[in-house]
C-alpha positions as CSV (number, residue, x, y, z in Angstrom):
1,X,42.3,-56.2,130.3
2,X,38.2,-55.9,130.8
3,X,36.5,-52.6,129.7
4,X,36.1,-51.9,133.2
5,X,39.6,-52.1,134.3
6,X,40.6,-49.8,131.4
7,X,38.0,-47.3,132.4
8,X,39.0,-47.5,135.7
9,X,42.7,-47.2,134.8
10,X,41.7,-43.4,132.9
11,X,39.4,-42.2,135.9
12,X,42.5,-43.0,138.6
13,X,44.9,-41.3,135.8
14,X,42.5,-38.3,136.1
15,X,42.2,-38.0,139.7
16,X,45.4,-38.6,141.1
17,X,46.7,-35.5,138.3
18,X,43.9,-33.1,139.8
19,X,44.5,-33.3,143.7
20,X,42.5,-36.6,144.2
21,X,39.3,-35.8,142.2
22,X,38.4,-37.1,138.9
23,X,36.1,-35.1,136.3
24,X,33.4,-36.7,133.9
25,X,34.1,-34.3,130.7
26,X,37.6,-34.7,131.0
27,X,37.6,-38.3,131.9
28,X,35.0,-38.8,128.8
29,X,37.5,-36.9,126.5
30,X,40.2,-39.4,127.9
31,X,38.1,-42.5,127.0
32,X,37.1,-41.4,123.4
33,X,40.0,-40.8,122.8
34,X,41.9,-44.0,124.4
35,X,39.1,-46.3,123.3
36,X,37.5,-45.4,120.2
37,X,34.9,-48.6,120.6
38,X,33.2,-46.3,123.0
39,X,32.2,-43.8,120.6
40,X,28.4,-43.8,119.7
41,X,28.1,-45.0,123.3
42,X,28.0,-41.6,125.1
43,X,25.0,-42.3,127.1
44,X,26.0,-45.5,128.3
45,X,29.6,-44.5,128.7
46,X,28.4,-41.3,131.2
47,X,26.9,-43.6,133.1
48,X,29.4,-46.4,133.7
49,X,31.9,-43.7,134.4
50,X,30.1,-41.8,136.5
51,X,29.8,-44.4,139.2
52,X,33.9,-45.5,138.7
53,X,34.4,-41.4,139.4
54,X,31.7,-41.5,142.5
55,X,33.8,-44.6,143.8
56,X,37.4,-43.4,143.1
57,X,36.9,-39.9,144.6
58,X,36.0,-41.2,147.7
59,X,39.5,-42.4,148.0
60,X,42.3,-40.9,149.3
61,X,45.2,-39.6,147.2
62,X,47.2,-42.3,148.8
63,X,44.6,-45.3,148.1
64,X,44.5,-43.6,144.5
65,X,47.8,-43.9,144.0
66,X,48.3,-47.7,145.7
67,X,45.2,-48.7,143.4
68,X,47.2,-46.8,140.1
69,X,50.4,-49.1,141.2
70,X,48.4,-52.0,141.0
71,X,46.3,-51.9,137.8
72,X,49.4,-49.4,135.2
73,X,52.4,-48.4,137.4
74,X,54.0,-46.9,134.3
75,X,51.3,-43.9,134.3
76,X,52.9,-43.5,138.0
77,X,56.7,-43.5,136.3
78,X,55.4,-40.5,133.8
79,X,54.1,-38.3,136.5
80,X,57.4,-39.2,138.3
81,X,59.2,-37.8,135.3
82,X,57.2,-35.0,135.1
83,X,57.3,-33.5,138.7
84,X,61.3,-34.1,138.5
85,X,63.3,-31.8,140.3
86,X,65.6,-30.1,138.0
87,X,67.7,-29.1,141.1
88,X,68.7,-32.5,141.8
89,X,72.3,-32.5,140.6
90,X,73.3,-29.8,143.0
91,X,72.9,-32.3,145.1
92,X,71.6,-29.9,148.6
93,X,71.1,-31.5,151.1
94,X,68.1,-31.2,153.5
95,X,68.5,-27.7,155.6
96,X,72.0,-26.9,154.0
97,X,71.9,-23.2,153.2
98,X,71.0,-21.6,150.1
99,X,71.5,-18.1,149.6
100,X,70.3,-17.6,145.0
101,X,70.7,-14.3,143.0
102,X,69.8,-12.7,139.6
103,X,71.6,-9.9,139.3
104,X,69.9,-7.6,135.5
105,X,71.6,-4.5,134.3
106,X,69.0,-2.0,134.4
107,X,69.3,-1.2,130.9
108,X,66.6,-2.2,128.8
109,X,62.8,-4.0,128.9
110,X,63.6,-7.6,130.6
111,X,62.5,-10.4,127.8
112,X,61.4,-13.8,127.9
113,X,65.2,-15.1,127.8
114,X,66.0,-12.9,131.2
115,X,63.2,-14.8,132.9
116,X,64.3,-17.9,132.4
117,X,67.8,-17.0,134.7
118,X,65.4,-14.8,136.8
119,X,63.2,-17.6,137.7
120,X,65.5,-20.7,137.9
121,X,67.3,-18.7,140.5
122,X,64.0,-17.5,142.2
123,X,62.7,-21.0,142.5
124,X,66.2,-22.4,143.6
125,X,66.1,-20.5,146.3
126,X,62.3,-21.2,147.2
127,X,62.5,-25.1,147.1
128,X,65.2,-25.3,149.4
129,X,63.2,-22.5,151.8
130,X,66.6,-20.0,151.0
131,X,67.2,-16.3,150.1
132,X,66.7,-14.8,147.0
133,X,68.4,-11.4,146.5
134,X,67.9,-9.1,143.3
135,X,71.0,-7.0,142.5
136,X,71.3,-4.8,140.4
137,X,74.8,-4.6,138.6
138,X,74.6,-0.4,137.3
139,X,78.3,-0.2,137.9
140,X,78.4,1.9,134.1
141,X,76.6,5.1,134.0
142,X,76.4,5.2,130.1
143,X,74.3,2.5,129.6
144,X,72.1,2.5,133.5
145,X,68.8,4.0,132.7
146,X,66.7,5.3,135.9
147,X,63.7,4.1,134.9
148,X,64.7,0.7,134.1
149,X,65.0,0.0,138.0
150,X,61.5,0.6,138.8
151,X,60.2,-1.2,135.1
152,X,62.6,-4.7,136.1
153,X,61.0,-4.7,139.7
154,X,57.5,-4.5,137.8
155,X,57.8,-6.9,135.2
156,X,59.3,-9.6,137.7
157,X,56.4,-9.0,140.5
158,X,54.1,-10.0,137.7
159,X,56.2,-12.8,136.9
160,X,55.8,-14.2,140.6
161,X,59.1,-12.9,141.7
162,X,59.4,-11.5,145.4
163,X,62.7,-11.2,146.2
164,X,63.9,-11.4,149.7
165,X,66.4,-8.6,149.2
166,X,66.9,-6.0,146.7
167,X,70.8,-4.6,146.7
168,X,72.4,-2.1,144.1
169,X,76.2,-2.9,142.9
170,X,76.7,0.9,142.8
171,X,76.3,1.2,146.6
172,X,79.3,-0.9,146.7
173,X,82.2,0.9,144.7
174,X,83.4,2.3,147.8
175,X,84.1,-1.4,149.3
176,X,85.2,-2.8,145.7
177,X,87.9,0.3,145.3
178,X,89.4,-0.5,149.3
179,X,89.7,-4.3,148.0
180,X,90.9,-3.4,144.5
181,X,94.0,-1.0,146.6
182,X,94.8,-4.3,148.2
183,X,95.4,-6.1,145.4
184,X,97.6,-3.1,144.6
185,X,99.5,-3.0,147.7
186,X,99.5,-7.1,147.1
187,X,101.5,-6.5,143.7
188,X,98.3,-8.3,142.2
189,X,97.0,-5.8,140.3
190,X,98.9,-2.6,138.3
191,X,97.5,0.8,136.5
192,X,97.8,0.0,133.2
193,X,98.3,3.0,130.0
194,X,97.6,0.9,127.1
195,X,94.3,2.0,125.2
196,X,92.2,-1.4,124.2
197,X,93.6,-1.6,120.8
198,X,97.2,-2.7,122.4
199,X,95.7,-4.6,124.8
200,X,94.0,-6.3,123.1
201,X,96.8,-7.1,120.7
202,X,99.2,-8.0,123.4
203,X,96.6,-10.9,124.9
204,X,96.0,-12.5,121.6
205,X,100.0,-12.7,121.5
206,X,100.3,-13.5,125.1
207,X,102.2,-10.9,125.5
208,X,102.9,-8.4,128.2
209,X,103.0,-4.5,128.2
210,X,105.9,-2.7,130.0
211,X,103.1,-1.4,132.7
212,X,103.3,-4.7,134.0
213,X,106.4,-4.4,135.6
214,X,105.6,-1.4,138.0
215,X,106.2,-1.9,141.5
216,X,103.4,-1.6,143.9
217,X,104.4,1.7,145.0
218,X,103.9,3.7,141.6
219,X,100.8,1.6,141.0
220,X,99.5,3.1,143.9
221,X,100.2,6.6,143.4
222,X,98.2,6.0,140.3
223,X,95.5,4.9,141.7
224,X,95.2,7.4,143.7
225,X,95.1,9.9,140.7
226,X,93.0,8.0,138.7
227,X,89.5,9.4,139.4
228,X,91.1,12.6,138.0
229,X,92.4,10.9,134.7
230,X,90.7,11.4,131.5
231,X,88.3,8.5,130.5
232,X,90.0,6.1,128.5
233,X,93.4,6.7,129.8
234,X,94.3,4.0,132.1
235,X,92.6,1.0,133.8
236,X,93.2,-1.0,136.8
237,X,94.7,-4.7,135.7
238,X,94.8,-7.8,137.2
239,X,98.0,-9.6,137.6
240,X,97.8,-13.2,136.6
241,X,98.9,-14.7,133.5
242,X,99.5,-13.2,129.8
243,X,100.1,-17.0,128.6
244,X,96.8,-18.7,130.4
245,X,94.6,-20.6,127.7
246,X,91.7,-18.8,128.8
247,X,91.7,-15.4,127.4
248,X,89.6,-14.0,129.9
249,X,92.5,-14.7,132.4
250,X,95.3,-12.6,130.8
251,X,95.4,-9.6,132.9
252,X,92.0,-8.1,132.7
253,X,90.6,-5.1,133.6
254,X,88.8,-4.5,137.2
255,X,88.8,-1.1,137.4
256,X,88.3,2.1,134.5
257,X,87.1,5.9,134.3
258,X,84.0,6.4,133.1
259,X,83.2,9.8,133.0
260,X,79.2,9.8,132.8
261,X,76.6,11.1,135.8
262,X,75.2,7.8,137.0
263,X,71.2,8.3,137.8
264,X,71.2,6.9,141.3
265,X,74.6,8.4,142.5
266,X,75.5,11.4,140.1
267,X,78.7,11.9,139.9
268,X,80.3,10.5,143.2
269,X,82.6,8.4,141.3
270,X,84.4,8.6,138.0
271,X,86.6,5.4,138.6
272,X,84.2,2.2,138.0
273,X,84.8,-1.7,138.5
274,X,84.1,-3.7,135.5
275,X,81.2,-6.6,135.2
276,X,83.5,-9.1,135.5
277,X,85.0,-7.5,139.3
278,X,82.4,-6.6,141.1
279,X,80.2,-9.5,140.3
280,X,82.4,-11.7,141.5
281,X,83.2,-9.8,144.6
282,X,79.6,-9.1,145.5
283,X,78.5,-13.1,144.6
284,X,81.2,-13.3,147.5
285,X,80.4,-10.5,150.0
286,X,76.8,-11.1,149.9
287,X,77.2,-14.8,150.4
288,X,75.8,-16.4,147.2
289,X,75.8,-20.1,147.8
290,X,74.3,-20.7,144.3
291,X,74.4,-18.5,140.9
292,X,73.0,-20.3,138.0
293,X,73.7,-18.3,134.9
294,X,73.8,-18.5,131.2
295,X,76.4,-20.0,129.1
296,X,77.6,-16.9,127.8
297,X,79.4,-16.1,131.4
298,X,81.3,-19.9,131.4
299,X,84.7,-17.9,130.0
300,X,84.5,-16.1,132.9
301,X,83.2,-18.6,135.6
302,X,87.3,-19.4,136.0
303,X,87.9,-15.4,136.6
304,X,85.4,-15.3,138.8
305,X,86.5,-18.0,141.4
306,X,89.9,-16.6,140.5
307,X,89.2,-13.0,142.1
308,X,87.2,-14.4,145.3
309,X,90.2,-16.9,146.0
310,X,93.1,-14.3,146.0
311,X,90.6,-11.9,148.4
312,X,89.5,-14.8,150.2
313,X,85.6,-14.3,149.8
314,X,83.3,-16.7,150.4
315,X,83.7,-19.2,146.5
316,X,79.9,-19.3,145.0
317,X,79.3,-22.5,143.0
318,X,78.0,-21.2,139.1
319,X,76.8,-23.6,136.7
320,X,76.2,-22.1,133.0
321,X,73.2,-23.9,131.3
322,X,72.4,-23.3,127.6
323,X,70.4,-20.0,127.0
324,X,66.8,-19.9,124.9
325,X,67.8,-19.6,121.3
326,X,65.1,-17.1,119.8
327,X,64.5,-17.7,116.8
328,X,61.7,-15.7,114.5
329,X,61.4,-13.7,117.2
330,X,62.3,-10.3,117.3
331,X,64.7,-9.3,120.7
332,X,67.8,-7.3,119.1
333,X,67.4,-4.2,121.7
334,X,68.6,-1.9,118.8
335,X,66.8,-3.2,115.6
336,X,63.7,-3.1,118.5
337,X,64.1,1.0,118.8
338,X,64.6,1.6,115.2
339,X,61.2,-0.1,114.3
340,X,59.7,2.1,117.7
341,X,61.1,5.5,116.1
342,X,60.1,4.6,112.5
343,X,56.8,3.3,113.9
344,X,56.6,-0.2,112.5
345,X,56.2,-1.0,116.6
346,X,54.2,0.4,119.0
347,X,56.7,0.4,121.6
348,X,58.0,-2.2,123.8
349,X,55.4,-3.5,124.9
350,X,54.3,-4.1,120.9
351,X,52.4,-7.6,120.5
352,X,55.1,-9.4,118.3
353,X,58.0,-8.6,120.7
354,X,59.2,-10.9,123.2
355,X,59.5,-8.7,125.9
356,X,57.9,-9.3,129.3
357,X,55.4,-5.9,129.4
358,X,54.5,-7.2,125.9
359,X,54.2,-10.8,126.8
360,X,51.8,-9.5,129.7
361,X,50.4,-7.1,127.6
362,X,49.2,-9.5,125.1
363,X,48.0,-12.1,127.3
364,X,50.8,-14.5,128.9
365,X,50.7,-15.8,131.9
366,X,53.3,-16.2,134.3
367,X,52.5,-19.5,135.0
368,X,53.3,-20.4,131.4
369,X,56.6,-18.9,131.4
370,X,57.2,-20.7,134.9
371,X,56.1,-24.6,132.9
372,X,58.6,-23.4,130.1
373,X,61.1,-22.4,131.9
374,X,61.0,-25.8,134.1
375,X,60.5,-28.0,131.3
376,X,63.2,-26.7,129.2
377,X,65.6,-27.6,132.2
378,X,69.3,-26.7,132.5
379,X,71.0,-28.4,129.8
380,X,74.2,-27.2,129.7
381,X,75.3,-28.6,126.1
382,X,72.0,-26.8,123.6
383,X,69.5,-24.9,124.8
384,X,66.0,-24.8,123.9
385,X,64.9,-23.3,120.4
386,X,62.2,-20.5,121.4
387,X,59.5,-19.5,118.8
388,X,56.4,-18.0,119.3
389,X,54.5,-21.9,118.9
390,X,56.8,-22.7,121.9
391,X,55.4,-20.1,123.9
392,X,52.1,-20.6,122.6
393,X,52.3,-24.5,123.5
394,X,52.6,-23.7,127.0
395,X,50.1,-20.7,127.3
396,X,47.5,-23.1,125.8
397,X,48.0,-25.3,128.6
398,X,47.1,-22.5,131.2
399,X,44.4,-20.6,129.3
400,X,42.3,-23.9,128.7
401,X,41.9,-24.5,131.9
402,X,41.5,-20.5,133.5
403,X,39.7,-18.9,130.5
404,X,36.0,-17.9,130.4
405,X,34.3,-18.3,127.0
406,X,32.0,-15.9,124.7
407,X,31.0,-15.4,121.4
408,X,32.6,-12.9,119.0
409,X,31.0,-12.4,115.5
410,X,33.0,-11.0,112.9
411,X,31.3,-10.3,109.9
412,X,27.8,-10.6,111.2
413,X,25.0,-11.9,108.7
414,X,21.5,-11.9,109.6
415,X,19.9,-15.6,109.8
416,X,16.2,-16.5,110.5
417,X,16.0,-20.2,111.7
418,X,12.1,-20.6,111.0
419,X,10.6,-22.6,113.7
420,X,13.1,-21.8,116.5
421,X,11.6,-22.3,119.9
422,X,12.3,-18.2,121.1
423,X,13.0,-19.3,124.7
424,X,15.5,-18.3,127.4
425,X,18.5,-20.4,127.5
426,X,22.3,-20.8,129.3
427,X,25.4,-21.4,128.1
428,X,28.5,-22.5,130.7
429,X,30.8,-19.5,131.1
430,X,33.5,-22.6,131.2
431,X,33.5,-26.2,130.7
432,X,35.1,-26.8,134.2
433,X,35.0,-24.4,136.4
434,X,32.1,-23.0,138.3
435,X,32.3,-19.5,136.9
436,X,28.4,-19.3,136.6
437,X,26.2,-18.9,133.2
438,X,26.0,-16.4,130.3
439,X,22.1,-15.9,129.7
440,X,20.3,-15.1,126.0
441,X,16.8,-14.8,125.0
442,X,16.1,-16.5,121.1
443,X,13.9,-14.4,118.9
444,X,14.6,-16.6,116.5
445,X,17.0,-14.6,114.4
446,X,20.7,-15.0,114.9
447,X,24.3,-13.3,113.9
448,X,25.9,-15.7,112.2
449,X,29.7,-15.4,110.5
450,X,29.4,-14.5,107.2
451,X,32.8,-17.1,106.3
452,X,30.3,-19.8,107.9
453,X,27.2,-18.7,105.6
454,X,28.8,-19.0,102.8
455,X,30.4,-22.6,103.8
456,X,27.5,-24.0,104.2
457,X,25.8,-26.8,101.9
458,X,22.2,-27.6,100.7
459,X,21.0,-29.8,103.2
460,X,23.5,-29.7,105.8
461,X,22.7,-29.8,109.5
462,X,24.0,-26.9,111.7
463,X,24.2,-27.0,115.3
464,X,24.7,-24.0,116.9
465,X,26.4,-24.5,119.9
466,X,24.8,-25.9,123.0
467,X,21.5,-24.6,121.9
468,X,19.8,-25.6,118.7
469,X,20.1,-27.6,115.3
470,X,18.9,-26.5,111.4
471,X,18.9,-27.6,108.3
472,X,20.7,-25.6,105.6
473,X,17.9,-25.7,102.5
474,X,17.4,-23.4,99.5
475,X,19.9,-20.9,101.4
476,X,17.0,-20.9,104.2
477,X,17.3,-22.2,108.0
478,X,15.1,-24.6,109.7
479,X,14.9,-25.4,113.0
480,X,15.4,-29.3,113.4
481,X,15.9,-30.2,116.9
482,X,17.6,-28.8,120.5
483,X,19.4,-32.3,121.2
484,X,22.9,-32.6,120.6
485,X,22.9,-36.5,120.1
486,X,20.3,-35.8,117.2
487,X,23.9,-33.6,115.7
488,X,26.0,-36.3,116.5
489,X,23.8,-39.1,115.0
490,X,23.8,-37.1,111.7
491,X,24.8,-39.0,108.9
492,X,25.3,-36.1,106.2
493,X,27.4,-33.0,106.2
494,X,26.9,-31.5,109.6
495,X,28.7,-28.2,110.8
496,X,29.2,-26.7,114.5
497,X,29.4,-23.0,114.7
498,X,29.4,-20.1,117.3
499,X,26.4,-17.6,117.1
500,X,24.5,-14.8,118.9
501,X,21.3,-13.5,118.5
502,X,20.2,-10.2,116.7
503,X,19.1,-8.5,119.3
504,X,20.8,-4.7,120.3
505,X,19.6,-5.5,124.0
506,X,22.1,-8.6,124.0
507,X,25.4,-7.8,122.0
508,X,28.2,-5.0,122.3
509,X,30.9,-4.0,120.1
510,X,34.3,-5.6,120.5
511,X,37.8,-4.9,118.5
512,X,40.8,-7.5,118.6
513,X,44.1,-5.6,117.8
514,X,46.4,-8.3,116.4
515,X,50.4,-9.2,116.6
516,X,50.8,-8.2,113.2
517,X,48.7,-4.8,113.8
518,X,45.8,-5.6,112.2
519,X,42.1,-4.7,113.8
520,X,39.6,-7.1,113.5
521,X,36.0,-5.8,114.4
522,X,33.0,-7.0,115.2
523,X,30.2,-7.9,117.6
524,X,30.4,-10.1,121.1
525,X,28.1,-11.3,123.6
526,X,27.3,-9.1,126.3
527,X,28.0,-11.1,128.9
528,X,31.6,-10.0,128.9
529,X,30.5,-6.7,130.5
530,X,31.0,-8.9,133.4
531,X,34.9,-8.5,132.8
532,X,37.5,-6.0,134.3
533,X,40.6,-4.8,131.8
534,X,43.4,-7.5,132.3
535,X,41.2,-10.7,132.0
536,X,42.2,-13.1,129.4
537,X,39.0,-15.1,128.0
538,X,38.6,-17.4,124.9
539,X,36.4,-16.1,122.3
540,X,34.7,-19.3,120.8
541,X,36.3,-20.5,117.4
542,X,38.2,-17.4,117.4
543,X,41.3,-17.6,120.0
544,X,42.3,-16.3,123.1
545,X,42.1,-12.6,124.1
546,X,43.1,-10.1,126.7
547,X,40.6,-7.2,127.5
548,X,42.7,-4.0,127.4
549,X,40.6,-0.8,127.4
550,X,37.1,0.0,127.2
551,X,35.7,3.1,125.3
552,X,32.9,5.2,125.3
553,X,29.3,5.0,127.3
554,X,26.0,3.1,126.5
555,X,25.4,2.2,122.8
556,X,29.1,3.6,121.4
557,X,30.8,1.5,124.3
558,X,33.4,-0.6,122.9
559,X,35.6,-3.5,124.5
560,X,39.3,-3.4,123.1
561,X,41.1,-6.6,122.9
562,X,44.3,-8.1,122.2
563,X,44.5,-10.9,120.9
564,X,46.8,-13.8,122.1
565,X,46.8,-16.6,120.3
């Protein structure tokens, strides 16, 4: 294949990934690393590709694509396989209705594992132009927590997540008791006096208790008295069979007294479905065409069709897929408030915790967790193993392309580069995107990082980046040259590094608070009083950081960070 057809091959690659318009860095990158021959060649190479990019450009995304099947139609196969939709084996048809839910426990700080269910079923729902309803199931008082309500609806708005309709399950135990008396009056369900011990016994025998066998009649009477009874002392069964082979199918409970004040309705009821009841009932009452869920609930997937067939509610399909399997990361909701209380965390939103007000806190984006949460798919058999590089891997991809760049010193040392020019110059605020220029003025001494002082060698050229190059002699700098093809050309020991000048008028004070509580201080550019507390922006051969507070007025102003990754 002739150079030209290669190049030409990269630039369409480029283009018809980025809505139909190919970029010269990028497609540059591509080529130097695709062709090595090239290298050495910049100026040449600029050139040739910049009048491929002038022609292909003016094509449409159609023409781009015809031209891609022509000259490498496997590139079109991997996008293909990329843009897959991971809904395909439900097999919905165009217009067929689809009606997704998620439905949290309002019980703790949502984590990264929660968003996965959360968005799979939000974007379900989207694609096929559907409902998405958020319930939440609070139908136990002793573990419902007001203030998780309005902290779940939070960290999912920030996540992207608008749902269409938010419901409560404990508006419902009023419709769930009247269908849970039927199944009474049905002989399908019975009060039951065992405590869980010998209930628990009996199932793993396959056994049945003597409560079993009360008619409908006395079942009902005690129903009736059961919101008086004391918590613990009888539950509402389900009649179906003490021999199935899934234990989750031998008689279990729908109904129990909990005697707690629940924080939305107090204490209007004492006697409370169970999980397993009134998610199953409300999937059908509320018309839930699609609930994909965790594997954890597929011992109870066959309950679940089981209670909407005998009350004849609409059936909702479920499919279980495997769940994230965290691993080195901390998410045990209990180990997580000992280490709060002891002070080893900050709190919940702590920067080595998983969870989403930390995630957000810290410097994720949605988006990320949207690519990871697509890519991983809904493989049923293994699910994807979750460490913070995983998370990382996919923030990367975002941030490279959104974040603004700066300079950070740490360790500041004091370099004169004899010779410098002293002018005015401009650095891109990012490689990309049009988000303007960051301004200095040379005097001709610099910060530089004390860890890159000491590194350097007798006689190396420095370049200090996209401004000026020195040579390294007798511990002293001297300015060499301004081009950057003088740098590349070098044949000796050569170094890039990140800089700022020494000059009060130009710099501000910046901390980066790290996940493993450390504070790193130091000095940045500043230019990044230009930012608002929230952005995320890459400091230069440091890492990616998220403005969270600013401090003080004028000279003691500070810029807190947090640093990402």
């Amino acid at each position: 294949m002739s150079d030209n057809n290669q190049l030409k091959i990269i630039v369409l690659d480029n283009a018809y990934r980025h809505k139909g318009k190919a970029d010269l860095k990028f497609t540059i990158g591509a080529v130097l690393s695709k062709l090595p021959e090239w290298r050495g060649k910049q100026a040449e190479l600029s050139k040739e590709l910049s009048s491929i990019i002038n022609e292909i450009n003016k094509l449409s995304i159609e023409e781009q694509e015809a031209e891609l099947e022509k000259l490498a139609p496997e590139l079109l196969e991997k996008k293909e396989k990329e843009d897959r939709n991971i809904f395909s084996f439900l097999k919905i048809k165009d217009g067929e209705k689809v009606v997704a839910c998620f439905p949290p426990g309002p019980e703790k700080y949502p984590h990264i594992g929660h968003a996965k269910a959360l968005l799979i079923n939000y974007l379900l729902a989207k694609q096929y132009h559907g409902k998405f309803i958020l319930r939440f199931e609070d139908t136990n008082p002793k573990i419902v927590r007001q203030e998780f309500y309005g902290i779940m609806l939070e960290d999912f708005e920030w996540l992207g997540v608008k749902p269409d309709q938010v419901v409560y399950a404990s508006d419902y135990i009023g419709m769930l008791k009247d269908l849970a008396e039927k199944l009474i009056k049905s002989n399908q369900a019975y009060i039951c006096f065992c405590d869980q011990d010998k209930m628990s016994e009996l199932r793993e025998k396959m056994e049945a208790c003597d409560c079993r066998h009360n008619t409908p009649e006395q079942n009902l009477i005690y129903w009736n008295e059961m919101e008086g009874y004391q918590e613990g002392k009888a539950s509402l069964r389900l009649k179906i069979d003490m021999k199935h082979k899934n234990t989750r199918m031998r008689d279990p409970s729908i109904f129990r007294v909990i005697d707690a004040e629940h924080p939305r309705i107090g204490y209007q009821h004492r006697n409370y479905p169970t999980y397993d009841f009134q998610n199953a009932v409300l999937d059908g009452y509320l018309g839930i065409t699609h609930r994909l869920r965790t594997s954890e609930f597929e011992m109870a997937a066959e309950l679940h069709h089981y209670i909407r067939k005998i009350l004849k509610l609409y059936d909702t399909f479920t499919y279980e897929f495997a769940r994230f399997n965290l691993e080195g990361v901390l998410s045990s909701g209990r180990i997580i408030r000992e280490k709060i209380a002891n002070g080893e965390l900050i709190g919940w939103d702590d920067p080595s915790l998983p969870t989403l007000r930390a995630l957000k806190r810290r410097g994720f984006t949605p988006e990320a967790i949207k690519q990871l949460v697509i890519e991983t798919g809904l493989n049923k058999s293994s699910g994807a193993v979750l460490t913070w590089d995983t998370l990382i891997k996919y923030n990367k991809r975002v941030l490279n392309d959104t974040a603004k760049r700066f300079f950070f010193i740490v360790d500041p040392v004091k370099i004169e580069v004899t010779s410098d020019p002293k002018k005015k110059y401009e650095l891109e605020v990012h490689p990309k995107l049009d988000f303007g220029k960051r301004k200095f003025v040379s005097n001709g001494v610099y910060y530089l990082e004390k860890s890159d002082v000491e590194s350097f060698k007798e006689g190396q050229l420095v370049r200090l980046m996209d401004n000026i190059n020195f040579i390294w002699k007798e511990r002293r700098a001297k300015f060499k040259s301004e081009d950057y093809l003088d740098y590349k050309d070098h044949k000796g020991e050569k170094a890039i590094i990140h800089f700022l000048p020494k000059d009060d008028s130009q710099l501000v004070s910046a901390t980066i608070f790290k996940p493993d509580h450390s504070l790193v201080k130091g000095v940045a550019e500043k230019n990044i009083e230009q930012l608002k507390v929230g952005d995320i922006i890459q400091f230069e051969r440091f890492g990616f950081c998220r403005l969270d507070s600013i401090e003080g007025e004028g000279k003691s102003k500070v810029y807190n960070f947090w640093f990402t990754h």
